[in-house]
N, CA, C and O atoms as a Tripos MOL2 file, in Angstrom:
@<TRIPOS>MOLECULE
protein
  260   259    65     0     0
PROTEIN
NO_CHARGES

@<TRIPOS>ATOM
      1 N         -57.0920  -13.8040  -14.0290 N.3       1 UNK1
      2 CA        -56.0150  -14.1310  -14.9570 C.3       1 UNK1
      3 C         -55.5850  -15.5820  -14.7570 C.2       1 UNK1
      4 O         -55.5300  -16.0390  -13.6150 O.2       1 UNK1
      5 N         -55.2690  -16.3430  -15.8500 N.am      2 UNK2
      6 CA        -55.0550  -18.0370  -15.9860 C.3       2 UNK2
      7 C         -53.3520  -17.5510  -16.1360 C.2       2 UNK2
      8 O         -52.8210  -16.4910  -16.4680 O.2       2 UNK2
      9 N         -52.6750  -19.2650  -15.5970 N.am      3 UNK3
     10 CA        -51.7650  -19.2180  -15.6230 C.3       3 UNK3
     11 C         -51.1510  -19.1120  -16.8810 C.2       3 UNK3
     12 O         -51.8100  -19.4130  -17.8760 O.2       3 UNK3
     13 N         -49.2430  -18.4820  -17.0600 N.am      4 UNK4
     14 CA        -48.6800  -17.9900  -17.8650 C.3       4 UNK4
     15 C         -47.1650  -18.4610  -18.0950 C.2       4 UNK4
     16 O         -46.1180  -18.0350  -17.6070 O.2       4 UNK4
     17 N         -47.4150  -19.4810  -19.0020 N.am      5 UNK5
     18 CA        -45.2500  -19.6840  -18.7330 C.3       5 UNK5
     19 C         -44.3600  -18.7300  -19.4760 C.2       5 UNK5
     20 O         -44.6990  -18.4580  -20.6280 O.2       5 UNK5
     21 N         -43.5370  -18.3160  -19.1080 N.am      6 UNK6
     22 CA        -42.5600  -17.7070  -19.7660 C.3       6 UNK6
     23 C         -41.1710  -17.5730  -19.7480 C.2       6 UNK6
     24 O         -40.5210  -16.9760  -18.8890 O.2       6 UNK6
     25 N         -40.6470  -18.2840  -20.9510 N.am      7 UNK7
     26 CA        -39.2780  -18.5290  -21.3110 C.3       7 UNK7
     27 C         -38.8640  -17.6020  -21.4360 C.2       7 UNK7
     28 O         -39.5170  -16.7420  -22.0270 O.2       7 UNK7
     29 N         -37.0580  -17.2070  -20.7380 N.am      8 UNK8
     30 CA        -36.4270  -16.1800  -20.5930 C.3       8 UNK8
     31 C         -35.5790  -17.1230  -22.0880 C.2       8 UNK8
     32 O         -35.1580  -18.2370  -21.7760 O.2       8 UNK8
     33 N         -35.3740  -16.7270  -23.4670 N.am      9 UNK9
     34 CA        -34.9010  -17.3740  -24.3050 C.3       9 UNK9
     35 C         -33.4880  -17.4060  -24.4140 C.2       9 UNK9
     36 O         -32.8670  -18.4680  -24.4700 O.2       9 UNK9
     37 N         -32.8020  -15.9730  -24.4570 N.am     10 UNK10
     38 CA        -31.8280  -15.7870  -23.4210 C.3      10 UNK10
     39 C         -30.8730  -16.4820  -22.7000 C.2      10 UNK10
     40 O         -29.6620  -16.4600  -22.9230 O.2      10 UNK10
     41 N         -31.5800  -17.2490  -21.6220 N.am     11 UNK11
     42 CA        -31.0700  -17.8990  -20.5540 C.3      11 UNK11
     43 C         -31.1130  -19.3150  -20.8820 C.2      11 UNK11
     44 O         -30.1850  -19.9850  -20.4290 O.2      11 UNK11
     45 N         -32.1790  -20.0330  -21.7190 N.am     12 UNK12
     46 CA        -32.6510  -21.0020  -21.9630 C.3      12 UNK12
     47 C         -31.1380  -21.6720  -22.7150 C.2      12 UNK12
     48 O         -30.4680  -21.0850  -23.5640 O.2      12 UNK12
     49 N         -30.8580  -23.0090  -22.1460 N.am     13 UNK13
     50 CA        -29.7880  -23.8100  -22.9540 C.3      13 UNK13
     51 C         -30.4680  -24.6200  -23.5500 C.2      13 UNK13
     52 O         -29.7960  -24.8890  -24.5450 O.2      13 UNK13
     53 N         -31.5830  -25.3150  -23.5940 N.am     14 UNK14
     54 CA        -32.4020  -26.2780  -24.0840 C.3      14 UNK14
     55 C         -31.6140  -27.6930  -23.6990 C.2      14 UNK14
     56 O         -30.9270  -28.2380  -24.5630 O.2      14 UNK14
     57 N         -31.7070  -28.1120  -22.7270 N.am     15 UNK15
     58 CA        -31.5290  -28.7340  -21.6710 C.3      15 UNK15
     59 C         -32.3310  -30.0810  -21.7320 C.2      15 UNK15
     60 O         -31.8750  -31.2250  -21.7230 O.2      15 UNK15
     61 N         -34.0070  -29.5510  -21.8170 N.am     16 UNK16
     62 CA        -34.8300  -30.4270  -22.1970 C.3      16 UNK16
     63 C         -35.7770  -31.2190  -21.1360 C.2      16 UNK16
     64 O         -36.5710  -32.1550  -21.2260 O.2      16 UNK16
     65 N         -35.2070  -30.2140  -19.8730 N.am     17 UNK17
     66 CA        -35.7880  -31.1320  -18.6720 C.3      17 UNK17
     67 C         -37.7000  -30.6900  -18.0730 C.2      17 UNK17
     68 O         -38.5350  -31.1500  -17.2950 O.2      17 UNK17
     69 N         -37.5870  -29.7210  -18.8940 N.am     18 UNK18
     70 CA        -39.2730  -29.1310  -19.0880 C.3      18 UNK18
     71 C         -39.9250  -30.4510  -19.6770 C.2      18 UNK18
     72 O         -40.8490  -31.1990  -19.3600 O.2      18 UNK18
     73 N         -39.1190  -30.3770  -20.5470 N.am     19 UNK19
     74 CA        -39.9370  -30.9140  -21.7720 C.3      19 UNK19
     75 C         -40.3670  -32.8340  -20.9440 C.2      19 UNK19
     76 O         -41.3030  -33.5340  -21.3320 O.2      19 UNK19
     77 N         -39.5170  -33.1670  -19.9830 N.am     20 UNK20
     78 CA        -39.5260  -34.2800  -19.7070 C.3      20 UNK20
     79 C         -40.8710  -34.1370  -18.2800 C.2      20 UNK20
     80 O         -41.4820  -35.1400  -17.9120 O.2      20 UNK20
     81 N         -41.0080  -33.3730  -17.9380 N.am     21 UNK21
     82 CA        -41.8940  -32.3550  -16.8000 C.3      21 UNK21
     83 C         -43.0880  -32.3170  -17.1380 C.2      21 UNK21
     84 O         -43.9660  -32.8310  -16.4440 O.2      21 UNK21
     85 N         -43.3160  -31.7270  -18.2140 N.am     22 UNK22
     86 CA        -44.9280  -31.2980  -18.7680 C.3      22 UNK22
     87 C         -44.4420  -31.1320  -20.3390 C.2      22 UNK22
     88 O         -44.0450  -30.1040  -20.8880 O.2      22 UNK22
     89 N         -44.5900  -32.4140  -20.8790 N.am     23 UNK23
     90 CA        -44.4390  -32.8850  -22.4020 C.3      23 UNK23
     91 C         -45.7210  -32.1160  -23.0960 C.2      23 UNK23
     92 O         -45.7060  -31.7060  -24.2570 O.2      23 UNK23
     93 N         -46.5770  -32.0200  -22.3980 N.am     24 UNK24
     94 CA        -48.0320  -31.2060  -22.9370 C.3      24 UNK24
     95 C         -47.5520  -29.6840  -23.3830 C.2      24 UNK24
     96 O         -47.8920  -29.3870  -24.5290 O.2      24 UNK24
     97 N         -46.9260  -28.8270  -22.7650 N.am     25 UNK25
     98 CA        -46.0800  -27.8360  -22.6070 C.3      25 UNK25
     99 C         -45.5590  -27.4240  -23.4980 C.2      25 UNK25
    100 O         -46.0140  -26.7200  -24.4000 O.2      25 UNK25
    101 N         -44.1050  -27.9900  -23.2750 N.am     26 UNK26
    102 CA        -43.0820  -27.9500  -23.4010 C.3      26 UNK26
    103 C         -42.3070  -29.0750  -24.4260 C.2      26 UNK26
    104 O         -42.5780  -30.2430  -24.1500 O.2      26 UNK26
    105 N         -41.1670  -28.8220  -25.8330 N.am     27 UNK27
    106 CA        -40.8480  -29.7750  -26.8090 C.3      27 UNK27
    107 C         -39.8890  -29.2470  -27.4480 C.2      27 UNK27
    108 O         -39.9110  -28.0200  -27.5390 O.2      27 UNK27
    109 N         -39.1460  -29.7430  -27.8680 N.am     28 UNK28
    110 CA        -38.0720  -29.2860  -28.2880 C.3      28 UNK28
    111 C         -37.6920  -29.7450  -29.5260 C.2      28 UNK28
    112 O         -37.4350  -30.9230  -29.7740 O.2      28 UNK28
    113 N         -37.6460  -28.6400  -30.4730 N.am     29 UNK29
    114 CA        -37.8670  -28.8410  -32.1510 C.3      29 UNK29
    115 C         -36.9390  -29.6970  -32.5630 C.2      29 UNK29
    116 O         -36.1300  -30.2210  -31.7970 O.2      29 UNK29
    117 N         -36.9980  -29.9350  -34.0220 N.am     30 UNK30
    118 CA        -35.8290  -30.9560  -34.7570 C.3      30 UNK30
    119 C         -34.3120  -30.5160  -34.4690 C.2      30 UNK30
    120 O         -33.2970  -31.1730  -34.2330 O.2      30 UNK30
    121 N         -34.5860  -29.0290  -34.5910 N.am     31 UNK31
    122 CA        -32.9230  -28.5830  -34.0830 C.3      31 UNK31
    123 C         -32.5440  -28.3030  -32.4900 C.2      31 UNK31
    124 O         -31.8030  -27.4760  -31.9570 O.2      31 UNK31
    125 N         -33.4620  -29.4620  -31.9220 N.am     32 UNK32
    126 CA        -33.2050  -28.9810  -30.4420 C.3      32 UNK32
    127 C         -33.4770  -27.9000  -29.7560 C.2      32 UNK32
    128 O         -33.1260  -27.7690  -28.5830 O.2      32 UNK32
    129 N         -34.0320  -27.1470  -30.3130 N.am     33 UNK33
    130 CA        -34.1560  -25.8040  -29.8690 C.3      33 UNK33
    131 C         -35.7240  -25.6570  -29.0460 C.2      33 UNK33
    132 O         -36.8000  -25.9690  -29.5560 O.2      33 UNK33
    133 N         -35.5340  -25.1260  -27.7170 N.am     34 UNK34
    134 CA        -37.2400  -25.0760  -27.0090 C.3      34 UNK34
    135 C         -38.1540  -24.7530  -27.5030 C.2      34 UNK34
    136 O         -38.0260  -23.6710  -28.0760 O.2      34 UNK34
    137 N         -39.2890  -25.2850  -27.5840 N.am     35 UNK35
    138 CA        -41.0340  -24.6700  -27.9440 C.3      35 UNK35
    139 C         -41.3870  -24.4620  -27.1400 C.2      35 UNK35
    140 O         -41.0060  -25.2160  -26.2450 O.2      35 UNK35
    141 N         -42.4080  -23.2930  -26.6930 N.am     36 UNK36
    142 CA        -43.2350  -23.7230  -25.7230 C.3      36 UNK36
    143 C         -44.4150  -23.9160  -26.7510 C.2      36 UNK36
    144 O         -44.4670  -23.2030  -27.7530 O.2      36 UNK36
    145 N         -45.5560  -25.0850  -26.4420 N.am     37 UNK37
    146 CA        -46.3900  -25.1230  -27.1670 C.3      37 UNK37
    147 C         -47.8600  -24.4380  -26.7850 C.2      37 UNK37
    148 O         -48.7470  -24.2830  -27.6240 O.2      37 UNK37
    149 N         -47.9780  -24.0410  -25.3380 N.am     38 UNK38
    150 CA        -49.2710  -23.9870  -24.6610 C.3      38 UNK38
    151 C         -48.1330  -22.8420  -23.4200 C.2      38 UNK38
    152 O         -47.3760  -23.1230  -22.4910 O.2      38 UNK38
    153 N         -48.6070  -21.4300  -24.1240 N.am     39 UNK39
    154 CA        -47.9350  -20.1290  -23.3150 C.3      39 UNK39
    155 C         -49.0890  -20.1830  -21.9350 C.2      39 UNK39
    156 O         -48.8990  -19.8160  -20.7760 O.2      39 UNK39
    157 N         -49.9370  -20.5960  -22.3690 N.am     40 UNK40
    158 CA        -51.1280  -20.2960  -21.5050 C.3      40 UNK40
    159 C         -52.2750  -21.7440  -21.2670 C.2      40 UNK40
    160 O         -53.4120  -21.9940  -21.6670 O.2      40 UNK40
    161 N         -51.3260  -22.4260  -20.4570 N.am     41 UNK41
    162 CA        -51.6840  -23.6980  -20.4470 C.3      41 UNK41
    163 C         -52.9270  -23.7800  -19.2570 C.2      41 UNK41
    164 O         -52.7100  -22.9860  -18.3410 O.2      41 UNK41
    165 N         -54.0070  -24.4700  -19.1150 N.am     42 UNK42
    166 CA        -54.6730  -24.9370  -18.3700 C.3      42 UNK42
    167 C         -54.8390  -24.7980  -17.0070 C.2      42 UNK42
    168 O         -54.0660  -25.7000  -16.6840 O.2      42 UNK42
    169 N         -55.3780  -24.2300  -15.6250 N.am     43 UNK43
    170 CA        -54.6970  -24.5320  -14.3790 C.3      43 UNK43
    171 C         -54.4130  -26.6090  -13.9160 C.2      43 UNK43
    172 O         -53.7140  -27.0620  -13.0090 O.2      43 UNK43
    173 N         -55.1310  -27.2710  -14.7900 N.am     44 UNK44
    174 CA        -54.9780  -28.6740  -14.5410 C.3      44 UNK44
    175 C         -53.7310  -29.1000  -14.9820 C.2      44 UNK44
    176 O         -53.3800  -30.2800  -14.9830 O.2      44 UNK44
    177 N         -52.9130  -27.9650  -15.4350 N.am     45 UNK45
    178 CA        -51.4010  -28.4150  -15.9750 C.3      45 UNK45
    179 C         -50.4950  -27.5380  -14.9500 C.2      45 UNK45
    180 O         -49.2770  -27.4790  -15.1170 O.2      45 UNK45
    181 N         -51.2700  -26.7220  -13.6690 N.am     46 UNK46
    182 CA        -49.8220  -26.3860  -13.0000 C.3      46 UNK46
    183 C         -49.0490  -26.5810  -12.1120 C.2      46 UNK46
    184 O         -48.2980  -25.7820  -11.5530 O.2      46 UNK46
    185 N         -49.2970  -28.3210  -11.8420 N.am     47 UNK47
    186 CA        -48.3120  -28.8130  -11.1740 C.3      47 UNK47
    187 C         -46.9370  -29.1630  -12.0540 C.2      47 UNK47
    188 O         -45.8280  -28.8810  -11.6010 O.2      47 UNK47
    189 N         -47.0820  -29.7010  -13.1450 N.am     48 UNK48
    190 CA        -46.3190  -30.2030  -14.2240 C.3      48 UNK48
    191 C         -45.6280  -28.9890  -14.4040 C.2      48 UNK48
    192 O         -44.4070  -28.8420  -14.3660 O.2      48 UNK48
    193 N         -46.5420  -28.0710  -14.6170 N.am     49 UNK49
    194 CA        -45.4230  -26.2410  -15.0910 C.3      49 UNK49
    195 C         -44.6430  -26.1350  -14.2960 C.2      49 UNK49
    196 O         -43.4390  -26.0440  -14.5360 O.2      49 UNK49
    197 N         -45.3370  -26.1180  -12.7690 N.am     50 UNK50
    198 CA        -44.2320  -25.8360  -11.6860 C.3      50 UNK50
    199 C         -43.2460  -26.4750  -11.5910 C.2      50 UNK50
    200 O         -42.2050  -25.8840  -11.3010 O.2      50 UNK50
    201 N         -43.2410  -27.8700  -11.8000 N.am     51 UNK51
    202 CA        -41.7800  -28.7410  -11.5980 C.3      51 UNK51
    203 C         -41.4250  -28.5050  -12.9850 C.2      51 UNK51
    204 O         -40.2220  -28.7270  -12.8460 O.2      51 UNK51
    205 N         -41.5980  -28.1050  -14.7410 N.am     52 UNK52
    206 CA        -40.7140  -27.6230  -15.1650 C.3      52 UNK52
    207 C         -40.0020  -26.7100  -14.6590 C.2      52 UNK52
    208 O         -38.8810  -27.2190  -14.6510 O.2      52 UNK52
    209 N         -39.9190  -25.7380  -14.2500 N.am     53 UNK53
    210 CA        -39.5370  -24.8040  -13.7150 C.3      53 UNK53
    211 C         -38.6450  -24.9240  -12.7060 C.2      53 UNK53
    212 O         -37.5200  -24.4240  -12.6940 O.2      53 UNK53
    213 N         -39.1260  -25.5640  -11.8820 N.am     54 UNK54
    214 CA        -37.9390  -26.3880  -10.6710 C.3      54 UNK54
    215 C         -36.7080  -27.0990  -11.3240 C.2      54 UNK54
    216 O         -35.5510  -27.0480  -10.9060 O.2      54 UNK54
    217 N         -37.1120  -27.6980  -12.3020 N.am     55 UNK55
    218 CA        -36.2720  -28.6650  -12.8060 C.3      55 UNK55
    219 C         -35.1840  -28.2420  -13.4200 C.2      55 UNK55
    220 O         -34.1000  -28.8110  -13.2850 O.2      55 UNK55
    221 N         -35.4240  -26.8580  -14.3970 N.am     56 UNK56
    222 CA        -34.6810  -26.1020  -15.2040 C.3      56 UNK56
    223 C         -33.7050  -25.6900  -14.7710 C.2      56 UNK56
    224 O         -33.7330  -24.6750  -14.0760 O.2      56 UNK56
    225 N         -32.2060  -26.5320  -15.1220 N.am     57 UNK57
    226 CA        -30.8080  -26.2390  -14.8520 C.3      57 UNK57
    227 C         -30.7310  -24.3600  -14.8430 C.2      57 UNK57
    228 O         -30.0240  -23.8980  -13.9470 O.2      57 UNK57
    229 N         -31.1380  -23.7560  -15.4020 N.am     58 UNK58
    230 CA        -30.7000  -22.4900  -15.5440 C.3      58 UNK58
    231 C         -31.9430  -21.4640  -15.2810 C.2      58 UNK58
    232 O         -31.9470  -20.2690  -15.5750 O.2      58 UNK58
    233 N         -32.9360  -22.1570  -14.6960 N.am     59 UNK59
    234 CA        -34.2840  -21.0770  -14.1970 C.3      59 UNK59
    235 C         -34.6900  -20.2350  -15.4950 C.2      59 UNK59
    236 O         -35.4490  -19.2670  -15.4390 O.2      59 UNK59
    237 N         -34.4120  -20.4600  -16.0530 N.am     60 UNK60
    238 CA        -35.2170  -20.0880  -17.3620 C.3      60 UNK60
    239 C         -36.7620  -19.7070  -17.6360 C.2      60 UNK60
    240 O         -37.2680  -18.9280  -18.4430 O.2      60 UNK60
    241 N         -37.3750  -20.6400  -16.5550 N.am     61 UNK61
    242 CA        -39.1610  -21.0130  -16.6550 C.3      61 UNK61
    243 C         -39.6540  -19.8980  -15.6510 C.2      61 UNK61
    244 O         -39.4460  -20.0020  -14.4420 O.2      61 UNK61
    245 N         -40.3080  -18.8440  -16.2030 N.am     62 UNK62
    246 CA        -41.5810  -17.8810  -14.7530 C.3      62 UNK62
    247 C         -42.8890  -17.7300  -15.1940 C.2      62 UNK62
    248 O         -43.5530  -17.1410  -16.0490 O.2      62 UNK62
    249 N         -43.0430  -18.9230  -13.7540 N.am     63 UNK63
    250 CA        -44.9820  -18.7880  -14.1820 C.3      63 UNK63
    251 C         -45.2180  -17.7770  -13.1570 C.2      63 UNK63
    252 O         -44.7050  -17.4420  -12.0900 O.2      63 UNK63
    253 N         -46.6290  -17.2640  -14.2260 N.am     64 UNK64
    254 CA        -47.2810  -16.2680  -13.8800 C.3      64 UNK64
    255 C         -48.5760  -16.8370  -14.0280 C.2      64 UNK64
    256 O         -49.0950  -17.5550  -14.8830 O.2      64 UNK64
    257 N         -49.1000  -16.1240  -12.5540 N.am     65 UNK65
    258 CA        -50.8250  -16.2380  -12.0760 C.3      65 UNK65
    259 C         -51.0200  -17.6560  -11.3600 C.2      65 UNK65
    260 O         -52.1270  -17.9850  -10.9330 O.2      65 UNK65
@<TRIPOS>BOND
     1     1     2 1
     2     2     3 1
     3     3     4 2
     4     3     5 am
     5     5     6 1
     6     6     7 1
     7     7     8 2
     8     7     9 am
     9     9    10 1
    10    10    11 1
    11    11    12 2
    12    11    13 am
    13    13    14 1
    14    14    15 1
    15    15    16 2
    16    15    17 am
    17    17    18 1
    18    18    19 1
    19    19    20 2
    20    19    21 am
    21    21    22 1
    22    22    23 1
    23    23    24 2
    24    23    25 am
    25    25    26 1
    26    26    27 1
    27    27    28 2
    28    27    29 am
    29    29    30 1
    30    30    31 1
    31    31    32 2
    32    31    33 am
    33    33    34 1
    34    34    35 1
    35    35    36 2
    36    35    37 am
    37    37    38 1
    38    38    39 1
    39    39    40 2
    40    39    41 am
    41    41    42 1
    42    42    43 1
    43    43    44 2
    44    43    45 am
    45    45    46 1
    46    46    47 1
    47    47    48 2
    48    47    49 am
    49    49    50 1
    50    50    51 1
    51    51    52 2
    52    51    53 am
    53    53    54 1
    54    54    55 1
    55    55    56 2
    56    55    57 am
    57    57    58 1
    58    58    59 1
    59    59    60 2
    60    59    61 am
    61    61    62 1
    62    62    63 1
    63    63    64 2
    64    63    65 am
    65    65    66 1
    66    66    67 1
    67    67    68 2
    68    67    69 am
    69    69    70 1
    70    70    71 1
    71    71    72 2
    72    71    73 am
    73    73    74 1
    74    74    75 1
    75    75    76 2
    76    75    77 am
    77    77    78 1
    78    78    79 1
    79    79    80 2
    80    79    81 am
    81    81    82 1
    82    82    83 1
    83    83    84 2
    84    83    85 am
    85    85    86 1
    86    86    87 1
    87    87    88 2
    88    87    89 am
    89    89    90 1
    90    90    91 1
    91    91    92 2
    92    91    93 am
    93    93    94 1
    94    94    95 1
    95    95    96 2
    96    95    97 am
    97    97    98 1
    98    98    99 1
    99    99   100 2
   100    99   101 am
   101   101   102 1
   102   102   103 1
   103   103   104 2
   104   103   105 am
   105   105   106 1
   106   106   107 1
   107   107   108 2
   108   107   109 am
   109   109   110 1
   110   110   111 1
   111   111   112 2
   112   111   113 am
   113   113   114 1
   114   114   115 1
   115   115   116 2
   116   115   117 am
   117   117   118 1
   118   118   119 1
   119   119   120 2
   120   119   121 am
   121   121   122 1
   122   122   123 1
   123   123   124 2
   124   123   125 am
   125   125   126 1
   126   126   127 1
   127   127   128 2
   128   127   129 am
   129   129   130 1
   130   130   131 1
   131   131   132 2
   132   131   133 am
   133   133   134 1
   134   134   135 1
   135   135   136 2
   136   135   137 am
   137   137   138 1
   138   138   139 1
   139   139   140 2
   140   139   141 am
   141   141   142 1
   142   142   143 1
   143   143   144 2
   144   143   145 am
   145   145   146 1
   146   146   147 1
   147   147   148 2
   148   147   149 am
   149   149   150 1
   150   150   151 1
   151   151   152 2
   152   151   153 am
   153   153   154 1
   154   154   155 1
   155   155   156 2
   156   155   157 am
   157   157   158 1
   158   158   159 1
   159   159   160 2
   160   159   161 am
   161   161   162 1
   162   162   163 1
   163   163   164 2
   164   163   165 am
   165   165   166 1
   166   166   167 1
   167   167   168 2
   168   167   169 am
   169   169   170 1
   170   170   171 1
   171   171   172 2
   172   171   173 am
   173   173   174 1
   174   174   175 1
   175   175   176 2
   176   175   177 am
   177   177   178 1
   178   178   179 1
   179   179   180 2
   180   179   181 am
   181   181   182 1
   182   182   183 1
   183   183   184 2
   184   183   185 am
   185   185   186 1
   186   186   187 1
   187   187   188 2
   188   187   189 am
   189   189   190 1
   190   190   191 1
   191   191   192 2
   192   191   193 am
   193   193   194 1
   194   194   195 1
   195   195   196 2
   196   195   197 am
   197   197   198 1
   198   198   199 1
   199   199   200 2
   200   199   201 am
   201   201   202 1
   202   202   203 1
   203   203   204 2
   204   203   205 am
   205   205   206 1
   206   206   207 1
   207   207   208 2
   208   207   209 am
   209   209   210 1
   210   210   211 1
   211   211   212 2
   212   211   213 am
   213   213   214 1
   214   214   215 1
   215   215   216 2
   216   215   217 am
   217   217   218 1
   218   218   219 1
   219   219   220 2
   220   219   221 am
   221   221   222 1
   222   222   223 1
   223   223   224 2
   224   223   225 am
   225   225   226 1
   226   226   227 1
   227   227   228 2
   228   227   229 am
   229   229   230 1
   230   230   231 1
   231   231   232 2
   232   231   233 am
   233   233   234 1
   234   234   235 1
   235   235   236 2
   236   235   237 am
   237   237   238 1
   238   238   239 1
   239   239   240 2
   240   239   241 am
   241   241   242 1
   242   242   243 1
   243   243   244 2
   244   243   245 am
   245   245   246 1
   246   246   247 1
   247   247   248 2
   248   247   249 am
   249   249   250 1
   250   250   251 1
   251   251   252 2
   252   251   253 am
   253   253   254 1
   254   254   255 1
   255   255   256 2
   256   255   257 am
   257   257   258 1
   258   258   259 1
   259   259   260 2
@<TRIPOS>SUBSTRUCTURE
     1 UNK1         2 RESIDUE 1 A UNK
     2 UNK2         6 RESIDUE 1 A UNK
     3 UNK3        10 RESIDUE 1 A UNK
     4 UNK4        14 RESIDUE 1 A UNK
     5 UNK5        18 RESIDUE 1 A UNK
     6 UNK6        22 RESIDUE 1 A UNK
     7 UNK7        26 RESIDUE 1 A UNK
     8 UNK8        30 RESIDUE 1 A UNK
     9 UNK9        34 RESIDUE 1 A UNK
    10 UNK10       38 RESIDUE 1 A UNK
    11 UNK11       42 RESIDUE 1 A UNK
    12 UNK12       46 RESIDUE 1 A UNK
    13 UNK13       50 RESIDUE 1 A UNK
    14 UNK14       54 RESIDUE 1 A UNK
    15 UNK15       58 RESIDUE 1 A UNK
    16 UNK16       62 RESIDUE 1 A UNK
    17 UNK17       66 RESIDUE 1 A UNK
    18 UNK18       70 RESIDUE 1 A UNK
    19 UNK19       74 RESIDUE 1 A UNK
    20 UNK20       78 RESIDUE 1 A UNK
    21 UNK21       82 RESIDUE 1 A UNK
    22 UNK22       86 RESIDUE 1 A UNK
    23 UNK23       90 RESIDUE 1 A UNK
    24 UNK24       94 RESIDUE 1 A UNK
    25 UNK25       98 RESIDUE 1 A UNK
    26 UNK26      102 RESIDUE 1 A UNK
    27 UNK27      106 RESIDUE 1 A UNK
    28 UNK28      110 RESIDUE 1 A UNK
    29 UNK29      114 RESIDUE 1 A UNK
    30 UNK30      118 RESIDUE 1 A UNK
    31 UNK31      122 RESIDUE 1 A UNK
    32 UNK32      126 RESIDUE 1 A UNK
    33 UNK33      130 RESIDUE 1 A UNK
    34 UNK34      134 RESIDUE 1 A UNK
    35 UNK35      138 RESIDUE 1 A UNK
    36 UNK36      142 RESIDUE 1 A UNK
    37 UNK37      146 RESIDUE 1 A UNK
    38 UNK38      150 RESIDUE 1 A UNK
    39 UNK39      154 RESIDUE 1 A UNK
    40 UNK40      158 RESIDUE 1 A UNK
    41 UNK41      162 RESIDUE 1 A UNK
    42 UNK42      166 RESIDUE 1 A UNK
    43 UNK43      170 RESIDUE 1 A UNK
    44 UNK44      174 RESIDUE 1 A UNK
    45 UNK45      178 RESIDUE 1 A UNK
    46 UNK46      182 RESIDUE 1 A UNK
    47 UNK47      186 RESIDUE 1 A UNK
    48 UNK48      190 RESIDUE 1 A UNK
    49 UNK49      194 RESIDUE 1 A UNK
    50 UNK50      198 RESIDUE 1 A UNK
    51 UNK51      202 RESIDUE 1 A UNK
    52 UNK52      206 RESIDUE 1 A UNK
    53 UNK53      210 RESIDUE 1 A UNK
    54 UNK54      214 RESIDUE 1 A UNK
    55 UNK55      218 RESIDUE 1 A UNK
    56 UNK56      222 RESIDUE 1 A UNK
    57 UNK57      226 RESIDUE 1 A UNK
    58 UNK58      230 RESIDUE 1 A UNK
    59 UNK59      234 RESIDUE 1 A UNK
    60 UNK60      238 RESIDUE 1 A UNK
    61 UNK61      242 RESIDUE 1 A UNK
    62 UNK62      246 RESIDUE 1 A UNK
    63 UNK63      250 RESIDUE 1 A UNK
    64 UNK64      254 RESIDUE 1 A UNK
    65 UNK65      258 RESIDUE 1 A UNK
C-alpha cells in the first residue's frame, strides 16, 4: 500500500500551512477553502506530506502507509 493523506474536513480551518509544505499536494481554492489535489501522492513526496502535517495548526493531516 502507497502513501495516503487524509483531511479530517471537520477539523480543517484552512490555515494554509500544508499548502506552503507540499504545494504539489495541497491548495487552497478561490474561496480559501482546502484541496487536496494528490490523496495518494508519490512516496518521493513524503517528506513534504509529513511536515504538512506537522505544520497543521489543528492536526487535521493523517498519513497513511
Amino acid at each position: 500500500m502507497g502513501l495516503k493523506v487524509v483531511v479530517d474536513m471537520n477539523v480543517c480551518q484552512d490555515h494554509g500551512q500544508c499548502v506552503f509544505a507540499a504545494p504539489e499536494v495541497f491548495e487552497l481554492d478561490d474561496n480559501g477553502r482546502l484541496v487536496v489535489m494528490v490523496e495518494e501522492p508519490d512516496e518521493s513526496m513524503r517528506s513534504a506530506v509529513e511536515d504538512a502535517a506537522d505544520v497543521c495548526p489543528v492536526q487535521a493531516i493523517t498519513i497513511e502507509g
